[in-house]
C-alpha positions as CSV (number, residue, x, y, z in Angstrom):
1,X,90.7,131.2,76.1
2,X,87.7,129.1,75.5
3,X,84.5,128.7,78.1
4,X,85.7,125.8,78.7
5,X,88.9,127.7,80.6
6,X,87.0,129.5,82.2
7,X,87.2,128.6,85.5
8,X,91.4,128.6,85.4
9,X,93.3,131.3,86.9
10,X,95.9,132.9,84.9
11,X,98.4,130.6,86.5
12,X,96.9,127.6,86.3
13,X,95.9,128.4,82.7
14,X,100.1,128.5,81.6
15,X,100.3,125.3,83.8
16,X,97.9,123.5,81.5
17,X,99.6,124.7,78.0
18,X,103.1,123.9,79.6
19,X,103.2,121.1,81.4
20,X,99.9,119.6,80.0
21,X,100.1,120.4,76.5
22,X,96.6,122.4,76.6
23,X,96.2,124.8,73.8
24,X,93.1,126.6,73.6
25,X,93.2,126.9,69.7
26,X,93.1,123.7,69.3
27,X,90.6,122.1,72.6
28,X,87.4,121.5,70.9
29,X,89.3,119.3,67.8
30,X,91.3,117.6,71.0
31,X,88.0,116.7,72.2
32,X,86.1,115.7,69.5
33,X,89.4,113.2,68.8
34,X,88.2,111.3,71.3
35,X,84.7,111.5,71.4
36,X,85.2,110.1,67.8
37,X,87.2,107.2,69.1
38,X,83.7,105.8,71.1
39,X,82.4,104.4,68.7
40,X,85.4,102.0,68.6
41,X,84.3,100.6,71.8
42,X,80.3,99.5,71.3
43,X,80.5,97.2,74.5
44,X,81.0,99.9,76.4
45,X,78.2,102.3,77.8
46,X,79.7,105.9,77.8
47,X,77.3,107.8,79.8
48,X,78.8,111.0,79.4
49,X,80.7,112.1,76.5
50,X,80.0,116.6,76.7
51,X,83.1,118.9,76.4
52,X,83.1,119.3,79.8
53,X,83.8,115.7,80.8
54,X,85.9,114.6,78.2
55,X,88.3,117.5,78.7
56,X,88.9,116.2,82.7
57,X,90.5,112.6,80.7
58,X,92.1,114.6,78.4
59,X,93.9,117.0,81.1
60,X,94.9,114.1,83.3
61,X,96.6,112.3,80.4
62,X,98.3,115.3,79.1
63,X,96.6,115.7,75.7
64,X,97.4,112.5,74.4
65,X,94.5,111.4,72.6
66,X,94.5,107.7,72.4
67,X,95.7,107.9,75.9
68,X,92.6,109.6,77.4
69,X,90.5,108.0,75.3
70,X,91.8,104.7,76.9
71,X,91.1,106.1,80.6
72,X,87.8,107.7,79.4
73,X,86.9,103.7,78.4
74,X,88.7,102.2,81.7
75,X,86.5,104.5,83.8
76,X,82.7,103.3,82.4
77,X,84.6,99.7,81.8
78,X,85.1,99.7,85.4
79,X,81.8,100.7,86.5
80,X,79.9,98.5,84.2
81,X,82.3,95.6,86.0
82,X,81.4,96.7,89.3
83,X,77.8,97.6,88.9
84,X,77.1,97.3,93.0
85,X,80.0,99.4,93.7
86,X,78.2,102.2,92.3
87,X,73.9,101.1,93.5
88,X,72.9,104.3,95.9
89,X,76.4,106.1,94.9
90,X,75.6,108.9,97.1
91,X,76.7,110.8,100.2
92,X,73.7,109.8,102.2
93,X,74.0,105.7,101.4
94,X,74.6,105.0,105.0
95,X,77.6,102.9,104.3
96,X,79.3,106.1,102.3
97,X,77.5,108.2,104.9
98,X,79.6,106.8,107.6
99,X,83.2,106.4,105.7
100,X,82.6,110.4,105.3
101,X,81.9,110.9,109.0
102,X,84.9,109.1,109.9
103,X,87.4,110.9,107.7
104,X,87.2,108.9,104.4
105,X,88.5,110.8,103.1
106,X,89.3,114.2,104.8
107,X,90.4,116.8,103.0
108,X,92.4,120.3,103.8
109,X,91.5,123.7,103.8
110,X,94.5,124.8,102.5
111,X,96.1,124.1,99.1
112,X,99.8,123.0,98.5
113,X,102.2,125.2,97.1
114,X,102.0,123.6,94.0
115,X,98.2,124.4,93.8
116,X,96.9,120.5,94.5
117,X,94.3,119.2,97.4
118,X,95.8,117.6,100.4
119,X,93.4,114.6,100.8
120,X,94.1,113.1,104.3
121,X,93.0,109.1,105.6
122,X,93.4,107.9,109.0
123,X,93.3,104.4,108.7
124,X,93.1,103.6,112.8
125,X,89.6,105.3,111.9
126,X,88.0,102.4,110.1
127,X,85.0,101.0,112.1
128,X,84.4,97.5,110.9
129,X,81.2,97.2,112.2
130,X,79.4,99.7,110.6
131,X,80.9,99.7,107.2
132,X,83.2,97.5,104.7
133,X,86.6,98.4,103.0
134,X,84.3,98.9,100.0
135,X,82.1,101.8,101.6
136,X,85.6,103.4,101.9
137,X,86.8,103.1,98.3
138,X,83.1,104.3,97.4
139,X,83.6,107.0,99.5
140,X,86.8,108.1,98.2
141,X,85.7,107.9,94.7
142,X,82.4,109.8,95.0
143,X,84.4,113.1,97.0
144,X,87.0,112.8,94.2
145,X,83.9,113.4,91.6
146,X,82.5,115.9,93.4
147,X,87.0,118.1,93.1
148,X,87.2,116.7,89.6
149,X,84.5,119.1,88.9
150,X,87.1,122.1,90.2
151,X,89.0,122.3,86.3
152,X,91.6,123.9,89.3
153,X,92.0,120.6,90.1
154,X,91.6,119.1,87.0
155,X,95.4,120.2,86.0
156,X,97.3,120.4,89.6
157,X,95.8,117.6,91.5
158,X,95.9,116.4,94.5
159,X,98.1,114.9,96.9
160,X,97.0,111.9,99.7
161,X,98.7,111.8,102.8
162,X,97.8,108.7,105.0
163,X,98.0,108.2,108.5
164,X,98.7,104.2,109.7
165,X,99.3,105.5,113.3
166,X,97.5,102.5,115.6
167,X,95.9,100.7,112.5
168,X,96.3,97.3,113.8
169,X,97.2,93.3,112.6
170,X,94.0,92.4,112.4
171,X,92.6,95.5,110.2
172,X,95.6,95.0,108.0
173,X,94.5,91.3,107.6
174,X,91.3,92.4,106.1
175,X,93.1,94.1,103.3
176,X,92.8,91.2,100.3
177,X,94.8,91.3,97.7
178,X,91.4,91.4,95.6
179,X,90.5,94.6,97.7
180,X,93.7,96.5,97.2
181,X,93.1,95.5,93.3
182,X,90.1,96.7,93.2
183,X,91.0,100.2,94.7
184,X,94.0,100.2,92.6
185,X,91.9,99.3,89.4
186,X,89.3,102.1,90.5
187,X,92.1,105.1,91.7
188,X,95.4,104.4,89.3
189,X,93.9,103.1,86.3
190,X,90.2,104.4,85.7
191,X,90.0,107.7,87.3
192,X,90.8,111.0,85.5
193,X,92.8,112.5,88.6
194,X,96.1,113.4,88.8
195,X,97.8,112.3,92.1
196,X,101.4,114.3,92.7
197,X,102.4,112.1,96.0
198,X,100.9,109.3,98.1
199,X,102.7,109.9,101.6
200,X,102.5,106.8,104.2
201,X,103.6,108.2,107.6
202,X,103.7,106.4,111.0
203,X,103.3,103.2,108.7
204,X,104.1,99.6,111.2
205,X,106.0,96.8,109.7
206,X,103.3,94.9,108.3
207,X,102.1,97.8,106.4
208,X,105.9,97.8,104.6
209,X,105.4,94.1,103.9
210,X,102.0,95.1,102.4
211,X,103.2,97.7,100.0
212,X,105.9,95.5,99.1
213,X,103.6,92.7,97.9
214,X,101.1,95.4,95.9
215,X,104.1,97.4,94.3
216,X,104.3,95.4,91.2
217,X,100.3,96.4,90.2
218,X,101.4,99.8,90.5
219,X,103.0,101.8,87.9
220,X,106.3,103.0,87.6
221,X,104.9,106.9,87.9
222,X,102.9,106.0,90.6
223,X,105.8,104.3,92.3
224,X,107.5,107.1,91.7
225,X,105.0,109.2,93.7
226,X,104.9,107.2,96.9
227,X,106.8,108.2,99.8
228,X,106.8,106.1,103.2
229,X,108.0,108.3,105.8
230,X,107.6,106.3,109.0
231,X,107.9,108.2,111.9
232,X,109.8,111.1,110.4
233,X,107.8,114.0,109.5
234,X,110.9,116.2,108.2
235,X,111.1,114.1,105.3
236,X,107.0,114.9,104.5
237,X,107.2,118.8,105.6
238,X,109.9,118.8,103.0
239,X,107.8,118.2,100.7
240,X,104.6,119.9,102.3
241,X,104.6,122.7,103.8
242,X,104.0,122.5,108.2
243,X,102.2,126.0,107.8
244,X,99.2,123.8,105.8
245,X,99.6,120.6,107.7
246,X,97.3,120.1,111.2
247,X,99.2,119.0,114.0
248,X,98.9,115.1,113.4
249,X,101.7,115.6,110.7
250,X,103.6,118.0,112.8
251,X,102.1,120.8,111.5
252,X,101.4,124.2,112.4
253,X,97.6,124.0,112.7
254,X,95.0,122.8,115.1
255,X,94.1,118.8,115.0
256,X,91.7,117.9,111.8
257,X,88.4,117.5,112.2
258,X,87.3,114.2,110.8
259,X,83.9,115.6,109.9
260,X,85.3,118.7,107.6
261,X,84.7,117.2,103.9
262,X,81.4,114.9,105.3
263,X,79.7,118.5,105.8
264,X,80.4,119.6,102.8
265,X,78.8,116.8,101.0
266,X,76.0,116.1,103.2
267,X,75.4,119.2,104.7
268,X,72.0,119.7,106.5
269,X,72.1,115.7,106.8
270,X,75.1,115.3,108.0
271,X,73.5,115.1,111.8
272,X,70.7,112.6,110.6
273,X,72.2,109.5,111.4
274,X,68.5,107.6,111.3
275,X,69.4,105.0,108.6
276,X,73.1,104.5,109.8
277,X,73.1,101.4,112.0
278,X,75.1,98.0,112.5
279,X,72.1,96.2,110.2
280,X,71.3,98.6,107.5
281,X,74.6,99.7,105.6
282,X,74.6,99.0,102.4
283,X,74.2,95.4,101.4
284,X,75.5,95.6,97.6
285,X,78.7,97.3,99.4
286,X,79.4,94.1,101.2
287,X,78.3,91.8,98.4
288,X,80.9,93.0,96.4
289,X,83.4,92.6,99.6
290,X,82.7,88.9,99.4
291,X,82.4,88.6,95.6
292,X,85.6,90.2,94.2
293,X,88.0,87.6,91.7
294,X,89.9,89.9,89.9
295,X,91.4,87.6,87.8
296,X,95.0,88.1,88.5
297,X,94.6,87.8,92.4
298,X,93.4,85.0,94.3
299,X,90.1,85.7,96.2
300,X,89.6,86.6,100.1
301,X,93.6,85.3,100.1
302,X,95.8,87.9,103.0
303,X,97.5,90.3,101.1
304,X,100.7,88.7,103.6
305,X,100.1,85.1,105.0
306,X,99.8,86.0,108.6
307,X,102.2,82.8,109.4
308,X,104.8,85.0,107.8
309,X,104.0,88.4,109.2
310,X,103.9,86.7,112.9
311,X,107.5,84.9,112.1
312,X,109.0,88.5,111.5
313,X,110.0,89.3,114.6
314,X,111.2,92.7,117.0
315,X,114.5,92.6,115.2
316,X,113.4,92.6,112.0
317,X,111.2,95.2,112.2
318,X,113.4,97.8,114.0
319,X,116.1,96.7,110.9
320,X,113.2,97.4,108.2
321,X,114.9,100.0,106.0
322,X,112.8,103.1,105.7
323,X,111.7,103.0,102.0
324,X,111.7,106.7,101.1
325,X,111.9,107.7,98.2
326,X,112.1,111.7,96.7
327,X,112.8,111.3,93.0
């Protein structure tokens, strides 16, 4: 075992040589494979290129070279693209600040069996007038590279449940096609994380139409990995455990609180709510809200035309075949 193991357990550590082809003989070489591959890439910044960071890429594309190499790129391509996305990429920029507060993302105590963080959203949470769609994804993204730095993590993963209970029409109306792109491009295609499930539960109608539309920009494996559960909760505790789960998924323990993860980050300034008002969230935040043209994706267009949500009516949406899927 190299220092670079260090921080496995035993377990974890036969995880990584089995089912991510991590050999400790061989790490450094694996590393330095891609490292020399940067210089194939000169319009792109690589900020960080230490053992330490490029072994996260390589663990979360399973040791294939050219494939980590081509995540490690994706990652500063997509920050470079996105430069205001990451202006004041901290806990206390009062747009992220407030995401944080209000559960975005949350994230439980307790491990799954399989050794991955249960990252919980509440989407009914979202206050849109104190921060965008945007402060959300920059949330997310800045707690997830705070856990990547858990080499735990690193090779089991993590696991998002999200909660659509009372998210309403109009909410769901604000999520653009170029929005969902742009979380998709930043989650799914440029971030070293492995995610073993996405679980919808107590989705509405209009969040089924939504997923159908977005399905094609996602891969097959994360397709694969997405499980909308509706209003049955059997179907998720079969595949988590009720014993870890707080009592909004029908679990065994007491309600979450929403503020669990935002203490960690911000800790004593988690209470200082002096820069976090209606006027003074982050402005880049919301000039990237009104900027995004992914090229594929019309911009500021409804992920669903809303004439053809509002045309689908009762019927139809008590027919809507559950789309669970446990492959």
């Amino acid at each position: 075992m190299t220092h670079l193991q260090a921080g496995l357990s035993p377990e974890t550590l036969e995880k990584a040589r089995l089912e991510l082809n991590e050999n400790p003989d061989t790490l450094h070489q694996d590393i330095q494979e891609v490292r020399d591959m940067v210089i194939t890439r000169p319009d792109i910044g690589f900020l960080r290129t230490d053992d330490a960071f490029i072994l996260r890429f390589l663990r979360a594309r399973k040791f294939q070279h050219f494939e980590a190499f081509r995540l490690l790129a994706q990652y500063f391509e997509y920050r470079q693209q996105n430069l205001d996305m990451f202006k004041s990429f901290k806990a206390t920029d009062p747009g992220i600040k407030q995401a944080l507060k209000d559960g975005f993302p949350g994230g439980l105590a307790n491990l799954d069996h399989y050794g991955r963080k249960i990252l919980v959203l509440f989407a009914a949470n979202w206050d849109q007038s104190r921060y965008t769609l945007v402060d959300i994804l920059r949330a997310i993204l800045l707690s997830l590279e705070a856990m990547i730095e858990d080499p735990e993590l690193q090779v089991n993963g993590f696991v998002l449940i999200i909660d659509w209970s009372n998210f309403t029409f109009k909410q769901a109306s604000k999520l653009t096609p170029s929005m969902l792109r742009l979380a998709i491009e930043g989650l799914q295609d440029s971030f070293p994380a492995r995610f073993g499930g996405i679980h919808f539960v107590n989705q509405p109608w209009y969040i089924h139409a939504l997923y159908t539309v977005i399905r094609p920009f996602l891969k097959e494996k994360t397709r694969k990995r997405i499980f909308l559960h509706g209003n049955n909760l059997n179907s998720l505790h079969q595949l988590i455990h009720p014993e870890i789960l707080p009592s909004e998924f029908g679990g065994m323990l007491p309600p979450y609180d929403m503020g669990t993860w935002a203490r960690t980050l911000l800790d004593h300034e988690y209470d200082d709510d002096s820069e976090c008002n209606a006027d003074s969230y982050n402005t880049p935040a919301k000039n990237v809200e009104k900027d995004l043209s992914p090229k594929s994706m019309k911009r500021s267009q409804s992920v669903v035309d809303p004439g053809v949500l509002k045309r689908m009516d009762k019927n139809e949406e008590e027919n809507m075949q559950p789309l669970l899927s446990l492959d």
